[in-house]
C-alpha positions as CSV (number, residue, x, y, z in Angstrom):
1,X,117.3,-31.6,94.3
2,X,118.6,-34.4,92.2
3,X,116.4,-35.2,88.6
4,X,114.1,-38.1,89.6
5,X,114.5,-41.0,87.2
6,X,110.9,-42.5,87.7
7,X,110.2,-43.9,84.4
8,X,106.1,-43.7,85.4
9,X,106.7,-39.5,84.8
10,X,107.1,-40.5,81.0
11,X,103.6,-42.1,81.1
12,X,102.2,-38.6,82.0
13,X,100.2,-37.0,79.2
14,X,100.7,-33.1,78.1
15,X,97.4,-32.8,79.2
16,X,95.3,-30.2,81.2
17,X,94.4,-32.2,84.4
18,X,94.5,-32.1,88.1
19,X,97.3,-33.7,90.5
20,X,97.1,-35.3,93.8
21,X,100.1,-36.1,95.5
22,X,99.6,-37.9,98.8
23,X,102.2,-39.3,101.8
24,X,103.4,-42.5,102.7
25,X,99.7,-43.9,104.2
26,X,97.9,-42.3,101.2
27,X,96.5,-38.6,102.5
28,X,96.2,-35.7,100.4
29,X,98.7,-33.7,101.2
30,X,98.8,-31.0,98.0
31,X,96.2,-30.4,95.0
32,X,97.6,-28.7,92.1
33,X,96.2,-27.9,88.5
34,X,98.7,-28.1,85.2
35,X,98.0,-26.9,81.9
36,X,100.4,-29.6,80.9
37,X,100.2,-32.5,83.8
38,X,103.9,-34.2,82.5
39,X,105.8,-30.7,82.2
40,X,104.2,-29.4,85.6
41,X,105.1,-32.7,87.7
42,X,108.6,-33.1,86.2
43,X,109.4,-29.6,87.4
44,X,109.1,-30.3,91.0
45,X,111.6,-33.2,90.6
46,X,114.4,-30.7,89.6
47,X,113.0,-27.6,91.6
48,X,115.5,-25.6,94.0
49,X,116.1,-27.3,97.5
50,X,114.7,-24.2,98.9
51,X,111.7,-24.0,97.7
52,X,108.1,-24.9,98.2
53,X,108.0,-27.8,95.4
54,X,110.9,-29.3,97.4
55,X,109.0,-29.4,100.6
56,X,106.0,-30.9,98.8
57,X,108.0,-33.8,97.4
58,X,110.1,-34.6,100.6
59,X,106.9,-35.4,102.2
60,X,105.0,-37.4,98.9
61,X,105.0,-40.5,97.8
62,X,102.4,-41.4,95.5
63,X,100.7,-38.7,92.7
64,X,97.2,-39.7,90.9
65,X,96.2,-37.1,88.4
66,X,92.6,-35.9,86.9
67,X,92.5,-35.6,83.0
68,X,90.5,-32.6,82.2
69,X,89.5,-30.9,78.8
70,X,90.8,-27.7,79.3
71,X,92.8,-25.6,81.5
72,X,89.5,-23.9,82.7
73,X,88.2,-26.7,83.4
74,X,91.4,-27.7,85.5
75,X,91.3,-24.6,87.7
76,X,87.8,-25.4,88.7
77,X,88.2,-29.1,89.8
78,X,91.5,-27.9,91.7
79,X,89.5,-25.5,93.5
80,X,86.9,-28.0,94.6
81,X,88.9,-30.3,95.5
82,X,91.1,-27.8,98.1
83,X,88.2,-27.0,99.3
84,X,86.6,-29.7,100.0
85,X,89.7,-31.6,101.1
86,X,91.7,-28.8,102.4
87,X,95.2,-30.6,101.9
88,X,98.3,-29.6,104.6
89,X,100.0,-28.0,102.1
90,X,97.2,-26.1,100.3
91,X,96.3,-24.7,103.6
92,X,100.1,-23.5,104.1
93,X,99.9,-21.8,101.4
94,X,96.6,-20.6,100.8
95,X,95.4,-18.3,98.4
96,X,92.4,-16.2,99.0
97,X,91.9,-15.7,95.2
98,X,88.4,-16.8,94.4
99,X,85.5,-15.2,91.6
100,X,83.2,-12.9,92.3
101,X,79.4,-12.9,92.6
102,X,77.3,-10.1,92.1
103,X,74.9,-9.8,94.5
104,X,71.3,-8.0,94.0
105,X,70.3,-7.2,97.4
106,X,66.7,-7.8,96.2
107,X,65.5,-8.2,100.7
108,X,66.3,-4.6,101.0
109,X,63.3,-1.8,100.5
110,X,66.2,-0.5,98.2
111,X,68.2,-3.2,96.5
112,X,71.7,-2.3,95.1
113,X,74.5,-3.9,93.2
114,X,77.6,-5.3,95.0
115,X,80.0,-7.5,94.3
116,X,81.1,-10.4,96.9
117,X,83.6,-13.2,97.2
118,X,81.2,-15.3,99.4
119,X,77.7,-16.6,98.8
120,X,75.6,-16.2,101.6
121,X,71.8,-17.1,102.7
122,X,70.5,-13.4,103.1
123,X,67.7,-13.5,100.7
124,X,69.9,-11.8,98.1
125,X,69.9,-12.7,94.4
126,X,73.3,-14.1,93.8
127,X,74.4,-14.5,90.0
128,X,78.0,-16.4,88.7
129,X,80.6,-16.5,89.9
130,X,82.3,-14.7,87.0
131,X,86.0,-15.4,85.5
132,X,86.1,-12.6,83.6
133,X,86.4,-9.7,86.4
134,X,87.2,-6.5,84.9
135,X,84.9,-7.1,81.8
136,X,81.5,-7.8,85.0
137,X,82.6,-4.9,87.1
138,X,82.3,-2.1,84.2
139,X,78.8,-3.8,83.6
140,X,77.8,-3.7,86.5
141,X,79.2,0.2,86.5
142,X,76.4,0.6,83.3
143,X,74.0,-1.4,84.9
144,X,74.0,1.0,88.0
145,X,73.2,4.2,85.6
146,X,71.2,2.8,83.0
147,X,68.8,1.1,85.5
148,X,69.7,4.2,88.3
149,X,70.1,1.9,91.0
150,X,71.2,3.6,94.0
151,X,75.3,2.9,94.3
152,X,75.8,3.6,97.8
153,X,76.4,1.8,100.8
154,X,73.6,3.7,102.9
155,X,71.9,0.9,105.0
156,X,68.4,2.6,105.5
157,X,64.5,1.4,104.8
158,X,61.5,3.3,103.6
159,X,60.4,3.7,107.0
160,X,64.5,5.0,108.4
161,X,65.7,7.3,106.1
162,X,69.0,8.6,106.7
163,X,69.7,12.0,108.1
164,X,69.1,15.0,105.0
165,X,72.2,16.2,105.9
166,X,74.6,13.0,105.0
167,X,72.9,12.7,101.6
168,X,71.8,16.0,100.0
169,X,75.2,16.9,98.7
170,X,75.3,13.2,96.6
171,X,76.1,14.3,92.8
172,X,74.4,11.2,92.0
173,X,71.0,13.0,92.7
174,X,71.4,16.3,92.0
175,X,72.6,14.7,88.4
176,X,69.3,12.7,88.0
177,X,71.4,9.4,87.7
178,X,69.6,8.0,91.2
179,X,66.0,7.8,92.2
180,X,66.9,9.4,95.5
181,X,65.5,6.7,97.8
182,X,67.4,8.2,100.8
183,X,65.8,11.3,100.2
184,X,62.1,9.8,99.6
185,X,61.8,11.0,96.3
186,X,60.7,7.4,95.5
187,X,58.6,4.5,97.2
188,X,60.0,0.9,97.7
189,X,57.5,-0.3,95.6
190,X,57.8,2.0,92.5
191,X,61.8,1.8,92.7
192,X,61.5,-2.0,92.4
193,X,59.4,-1.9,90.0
194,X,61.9,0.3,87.6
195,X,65.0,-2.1,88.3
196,X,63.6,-5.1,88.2
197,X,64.2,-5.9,84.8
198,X,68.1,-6.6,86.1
199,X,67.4,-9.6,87.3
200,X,66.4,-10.7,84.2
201,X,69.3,-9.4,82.4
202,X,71.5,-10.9,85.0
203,X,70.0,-14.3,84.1
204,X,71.1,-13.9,80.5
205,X,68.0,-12.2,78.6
206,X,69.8,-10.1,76.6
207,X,70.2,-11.1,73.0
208,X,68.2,-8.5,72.0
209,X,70.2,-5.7,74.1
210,X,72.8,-7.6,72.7
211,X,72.1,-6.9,68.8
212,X,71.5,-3.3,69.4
213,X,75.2,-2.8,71.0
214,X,76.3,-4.3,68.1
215,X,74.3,-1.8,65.9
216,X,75.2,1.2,67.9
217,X,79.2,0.4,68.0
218,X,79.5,-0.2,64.4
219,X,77.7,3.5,63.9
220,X,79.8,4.6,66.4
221,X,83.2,3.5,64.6
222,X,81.7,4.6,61.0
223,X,81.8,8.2,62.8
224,X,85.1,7.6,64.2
225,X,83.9,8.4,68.0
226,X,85.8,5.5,68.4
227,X,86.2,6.0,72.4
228,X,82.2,5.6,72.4
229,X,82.5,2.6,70.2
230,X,85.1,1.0,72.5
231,X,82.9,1.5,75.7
232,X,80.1,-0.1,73.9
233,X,82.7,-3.3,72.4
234,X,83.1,-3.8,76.1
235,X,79.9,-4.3,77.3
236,X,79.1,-6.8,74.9
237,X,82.6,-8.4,75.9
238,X,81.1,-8.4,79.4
239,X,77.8,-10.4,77.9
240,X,80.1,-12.7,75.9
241,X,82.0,-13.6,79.4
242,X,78.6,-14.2,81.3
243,X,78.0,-16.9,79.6
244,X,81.3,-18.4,81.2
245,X,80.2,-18.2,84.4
246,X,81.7,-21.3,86.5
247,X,79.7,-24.1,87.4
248,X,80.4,-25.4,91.0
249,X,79.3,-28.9,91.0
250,X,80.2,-31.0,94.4
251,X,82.7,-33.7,93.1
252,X,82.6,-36.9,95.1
253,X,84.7,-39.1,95.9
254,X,83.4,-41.8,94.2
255,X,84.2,-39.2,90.6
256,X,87.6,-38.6,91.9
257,X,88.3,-42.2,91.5
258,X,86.6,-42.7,88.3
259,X,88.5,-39.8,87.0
260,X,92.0,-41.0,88.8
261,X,91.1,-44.6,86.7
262,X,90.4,-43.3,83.5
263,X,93.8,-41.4,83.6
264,X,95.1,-44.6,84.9
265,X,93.5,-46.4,82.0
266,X,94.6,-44.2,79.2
267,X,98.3,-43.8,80.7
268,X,98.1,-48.1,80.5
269,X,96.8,-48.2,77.2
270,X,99.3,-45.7,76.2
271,X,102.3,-48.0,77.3
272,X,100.8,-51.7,76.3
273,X,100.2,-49.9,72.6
274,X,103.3,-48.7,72.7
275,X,102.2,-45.5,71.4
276,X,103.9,-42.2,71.2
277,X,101.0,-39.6,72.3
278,X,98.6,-40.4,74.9
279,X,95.2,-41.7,73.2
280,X,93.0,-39.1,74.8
281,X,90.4,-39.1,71.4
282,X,89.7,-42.8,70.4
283,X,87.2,-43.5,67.7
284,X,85.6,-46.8,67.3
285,X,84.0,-48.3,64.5
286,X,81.3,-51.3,64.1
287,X,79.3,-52.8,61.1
288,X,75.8,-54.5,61.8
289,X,74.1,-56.1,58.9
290,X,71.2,-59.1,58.8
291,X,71.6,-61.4,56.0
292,X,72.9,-58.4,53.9
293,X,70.1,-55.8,54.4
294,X,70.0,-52.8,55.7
295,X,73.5,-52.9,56.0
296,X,75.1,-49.5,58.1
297,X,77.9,-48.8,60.5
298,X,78.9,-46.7,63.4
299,X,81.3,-44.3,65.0
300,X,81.6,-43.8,68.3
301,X,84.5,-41.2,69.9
302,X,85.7,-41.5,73.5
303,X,87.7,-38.1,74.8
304,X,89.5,-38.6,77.5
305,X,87.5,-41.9,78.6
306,X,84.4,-40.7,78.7
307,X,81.6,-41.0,75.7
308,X,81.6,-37.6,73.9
309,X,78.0,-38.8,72.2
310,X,78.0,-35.6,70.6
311,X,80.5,-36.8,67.8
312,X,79.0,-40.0,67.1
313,X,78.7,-40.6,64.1
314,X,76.3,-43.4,61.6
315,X,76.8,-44.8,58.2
316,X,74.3,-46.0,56.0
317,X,76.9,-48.1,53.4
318,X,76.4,-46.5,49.6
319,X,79.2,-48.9,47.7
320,X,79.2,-52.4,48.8
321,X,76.4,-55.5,48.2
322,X,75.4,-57.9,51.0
323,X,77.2,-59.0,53.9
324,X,80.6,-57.8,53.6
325,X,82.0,-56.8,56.9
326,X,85.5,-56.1,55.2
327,X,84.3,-53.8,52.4
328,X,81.9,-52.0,54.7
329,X,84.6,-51.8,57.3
330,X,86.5,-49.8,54.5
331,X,84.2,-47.9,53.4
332,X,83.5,-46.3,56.5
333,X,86.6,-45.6,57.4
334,X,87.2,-44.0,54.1
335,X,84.4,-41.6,54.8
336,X,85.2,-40.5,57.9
337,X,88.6,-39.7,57.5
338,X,88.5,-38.0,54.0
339,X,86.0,-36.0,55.6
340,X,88.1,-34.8,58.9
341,X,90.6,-34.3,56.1
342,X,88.4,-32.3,53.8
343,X,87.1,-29.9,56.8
344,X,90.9,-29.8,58.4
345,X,89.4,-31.1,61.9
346,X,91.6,-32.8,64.2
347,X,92.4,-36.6,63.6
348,X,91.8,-39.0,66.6
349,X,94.8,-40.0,68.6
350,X,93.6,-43.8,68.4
351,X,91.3,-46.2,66.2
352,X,89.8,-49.1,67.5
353,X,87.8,-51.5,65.0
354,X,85.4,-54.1,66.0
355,X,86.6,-57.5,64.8
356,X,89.8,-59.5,63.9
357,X,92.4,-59.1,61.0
358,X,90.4,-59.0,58.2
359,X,88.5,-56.0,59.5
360,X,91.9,-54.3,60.6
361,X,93.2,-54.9,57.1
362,X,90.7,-53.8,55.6
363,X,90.4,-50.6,58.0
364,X,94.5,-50.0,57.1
365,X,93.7,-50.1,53.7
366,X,91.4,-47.1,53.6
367,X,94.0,-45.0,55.6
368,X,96.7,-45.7,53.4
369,X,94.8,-44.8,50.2
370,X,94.0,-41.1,52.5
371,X,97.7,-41.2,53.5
372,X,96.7,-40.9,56.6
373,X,99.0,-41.9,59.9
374,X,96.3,-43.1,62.6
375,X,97.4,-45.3,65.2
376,X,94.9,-48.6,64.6
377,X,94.2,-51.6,66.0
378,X,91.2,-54.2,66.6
379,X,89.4,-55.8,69.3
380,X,88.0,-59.6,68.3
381,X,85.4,-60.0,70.9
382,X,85.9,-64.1,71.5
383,X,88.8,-63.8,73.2
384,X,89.5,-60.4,73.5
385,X,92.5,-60.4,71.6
386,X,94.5,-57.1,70.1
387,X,95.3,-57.3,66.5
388,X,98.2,-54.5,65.1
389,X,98.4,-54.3,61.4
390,X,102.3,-55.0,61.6
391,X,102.3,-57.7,64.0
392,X,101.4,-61.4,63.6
393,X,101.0,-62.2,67.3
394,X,97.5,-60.4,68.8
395,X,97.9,-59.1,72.3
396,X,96.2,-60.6,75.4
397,X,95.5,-58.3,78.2
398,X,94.6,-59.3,81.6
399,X,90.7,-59.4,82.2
400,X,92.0,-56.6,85.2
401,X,93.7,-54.5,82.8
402,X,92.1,-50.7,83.0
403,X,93.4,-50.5,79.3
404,X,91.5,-53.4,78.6
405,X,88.5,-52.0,80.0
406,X,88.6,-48.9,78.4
407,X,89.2,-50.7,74.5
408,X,86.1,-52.7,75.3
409,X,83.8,-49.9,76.7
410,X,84.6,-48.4,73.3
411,X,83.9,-51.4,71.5
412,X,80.6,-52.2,73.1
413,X,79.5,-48.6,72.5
414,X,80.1,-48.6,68.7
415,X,78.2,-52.5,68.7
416,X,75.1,-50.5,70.5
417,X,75.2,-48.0,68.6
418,X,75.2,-49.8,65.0
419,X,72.5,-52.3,66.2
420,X,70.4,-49.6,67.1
421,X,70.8,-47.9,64.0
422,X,70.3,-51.3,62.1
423,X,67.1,-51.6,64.0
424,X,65.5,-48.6,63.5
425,X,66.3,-48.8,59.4
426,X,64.8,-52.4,59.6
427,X,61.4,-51.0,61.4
428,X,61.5,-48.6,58.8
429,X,61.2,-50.7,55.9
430,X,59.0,-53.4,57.6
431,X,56.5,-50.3,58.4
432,X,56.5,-49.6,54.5
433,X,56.1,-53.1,54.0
């Protein structure tokens, strides 16, 4: 298979993501998932002749790609997507490999635990599906004894019991770690009244259960019966991985193609900047002042296109008097950045300030007093030109341009989001007034 020379593969970010490769008339013909998007889909252009990759790109023609924020995240788009699309080549190769449920067979005069690869509507309580498999399945192992829920596959009622002799030799009753509702040493109502606190622990109401593992392992480990201690770790590493349960959420395809054009978008913005990493974290800043009072700023942060409003961030300005856009602008900068620096938190991969030169210079010069190598540039609203701080000539997108889009839905965020702030300091002070 000869190495393709498409120069568009260099555009691809290292990113976790989803790709889409359809044929000549634009059908999905193969869904993959890539912790790395670029490294993944530059290996198919120098895979063996042989293989499946080689069939996959005989047949393609066009690739769009997903950006997501992690791998995890990756492998659960992919599989919504093949399933819901259920792509030539997918199907071809198919892999049964999906999470597990467990299922609380709460319809039955006798409910048990199981665990199941399909959802179904049988009246069952049906709780994940899980990731983390082998931490679930010894939980589910403790949850069985503790709670003594009957671990057999006996289908019988309180009315049907099954024949004496098929169940009277089960160690599980003669050990006292079942009720024995197949011998009817117990009513429906009584044995669902004992388990049904496991329904509640399935839903996540263990904190408390929780603390006292932790108690009882640590005693464990200060006594060195450390294979005790170990079983113990384990079921709290089982309540840990609950909590990643996967979330299957029906993707449209109206969000495929938001998704497909904000990678689109940042791959753009990547090559008109000329930058060297893909700007998948861009902070904006903005300044909002009324004749000099009340003066603040904001910072908004886009990750991977989308508003990631739990990172904002606002400014009330401490060192400069009036209306000074340029000193403000500086200030703010200076703050946020010595901070990230201070707490050694990632840097942004881009920085986008509202206004023309002057605010861009002054911007620059807070990042060069940090020593701090951010790419920057600004957005001047009137004609939406692009200002670098090397260049004397702004850039001028097309009104079309995705990268254009994105720069000025980050823009109009951090102008919101000062105003607002602005406004509720100027209420403030006319309500003391």
């Amino acid at each position: 298979m000869p190495v393709c020379k498409n120069k568009r593969l260099e555009q691809i970010p290292k990113l976790p993501g989803v790709y889409i490769m359809r044929d000549g008339i634009g059908n999905i013909i193969y869904i993959g998932k890539a912790k790395s998007l670029k490294d993944r889909l530059s290996s198919y252009f120098n895979a063996d002749i042989n293989s499946k990759a080689a069939a996959i790109i005989t047949a393609m023609r066009k690739i769009d790609y997903i950006l997501c924020t992690s791998e995890r995240e990756s492998l659960i788009v992919e599989r919504q997507l093949i399933n819901k699309i259920k792509p030539y080549f997918n199907s071809m190769w198919k892999d049964d490999k999906s999470y597990p449920y467990i299922k609380f067979s709460v319809s039955e005069d006798f409910p048990r635990l199981t665990f199941t690869r399909k959802k179904i509507a049988d009246g069952s309580l049906y709780f994940g599906p899980y990731p983390q498999f082998s931490y679930i399945k010894k939980l589910v192992r403790w949850l069985i004894k503790f709670f003594k829920i009957r671990p057999c596959k006996l289908n019988f009622t309180q009315c049907e019991l099954p024949e004496e002799k098929k169940v009277k030799s089960c160690i599980y009753y003669h050990t006292g770690m079942c009720y024995a509702p197949c011998m009817g040493k117990i009513m429906t109502e009584e044995y669902k009244n004992k388990i049904k606190d496991v329904a509640l622990f399935l839903n996540g109401k263990f904190k408390k259960l929780e603390h006292e593992w932790q108690t009882c392992m640590f005693n464990l480990s200060n006594n060195m019966r450390y294979e005790e201690a170990k079983e113990v770790r384990d079921r709290i590493y089982a309540i840990e991985s609950m909590s990643e349960r996967v979330m299957i959420n029906e993707i449209t395809q109206d969000e495929i193609n938001k998704s497909v054009q904000r990678a689109d978008s940042i791959n753009e913005l990547k090559r008109v900047l000329g930058l060297k990493n893909s700007p998948a974290v861009i902070e904006g800043f903005d300044n909002s002042n009324i004749q000099g009072t009340n003066a603040v700023a904001s910072m908004v942060r886009f990750h991977n296109g989308i508003a990631d409003k739990k990172n904002y961030r606002r400014f009330k300005i401490k060192s400069v008097e009036g209306a000074d856009d340029f000193a403000t602008m500086r200030e703010v900068v200076f703050r946020r950045y010595s901070s990230l620096i201070r707490k050694n938190e990632k840097l942004p991969d881009l920085i986008l300030i509202d206004g023309g030169k002057g605010q861009l210079g002054a911007a620059v010069s807070a990042l060069e007093e940090l020593q701090v190598n951010i790419p920057i540039i600004s957005l001047a609203k009137k004609n939406e030109e692009i200002f670098f701080p090397t260049k004397d000539k702004a850039l001028v997108l097309s009104k079309h341009s995705e990268a254009l889009k994105l720069l000025q839905s980050v823009r109009d965020e951090s102008h919101r989001f000062a105003l607002n702030y602005h406004r509720k300091l100027r209420e403030k002070s006319l309500y003391k007034s």
